[in-house]
C-alpha positions, 0 to 999 in steps of 0.5 A, spaced: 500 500 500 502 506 498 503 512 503 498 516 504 500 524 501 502 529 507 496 534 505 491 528 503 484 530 507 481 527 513 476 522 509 483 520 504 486 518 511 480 515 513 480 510 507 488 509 508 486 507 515 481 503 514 485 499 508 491 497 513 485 496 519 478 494 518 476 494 526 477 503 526 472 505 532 471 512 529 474 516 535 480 511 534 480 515 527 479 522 529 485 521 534 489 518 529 488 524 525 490 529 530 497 525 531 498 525 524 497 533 524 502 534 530 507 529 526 505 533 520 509 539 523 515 536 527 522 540 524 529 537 526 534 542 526 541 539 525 544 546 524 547 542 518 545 549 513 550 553 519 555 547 518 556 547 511 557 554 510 561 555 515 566 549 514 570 546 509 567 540 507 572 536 510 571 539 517 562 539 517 563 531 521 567 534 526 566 537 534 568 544 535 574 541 539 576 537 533 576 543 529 580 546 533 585 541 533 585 539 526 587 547 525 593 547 531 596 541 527 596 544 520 598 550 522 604 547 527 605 543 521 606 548 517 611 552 521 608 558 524 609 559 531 601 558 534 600 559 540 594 558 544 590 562 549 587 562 555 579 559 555 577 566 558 580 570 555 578 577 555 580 582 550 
């Protein structure tokens, strides 16, 4: 059986119901319908859009901490004399 469409209508969702599942009381329905509509709006955000324009593409897997490693190493490696400041640095 297909998947019923995100914008199909509460008699659709009835049909599509009733096809999987003979035995539906009609408030079993309505409260199907109303989970379906909650579900319908759930976003999740993974904040991927801010990763990918911000990092290389070789960088948007890592932690913050990762990166940062990551850079002190090519820089060190590199030849450039990094040193690291303190975590609360004020400026």
């Amino acid at each position: 059986m297909a998947v019923l469409a995100p914008d199909a209508c509460f008699s659709e969702f009835c049909e599509y119901v009733r096809g999987i599942r003979d035995d539906v009381h009609d408030d079993e329905l309505e409260d199907l319908w109303e989970w379906r509509q909650k579900l319908l709006t759930v976003k999740v955000d993974t904040k991927s859009g801010w990763r990918s324009r911000t990092l290389a593409p070789d960088e948007q897997h890592l932690s913050k901490r990762e990166v940062d490693e990551k850079r002190f190493a090519e820089a060190k490696s590199q030849g450039r004399n990094v040193e690291r400041l303190p975590e609360k640095a004020m400026f």
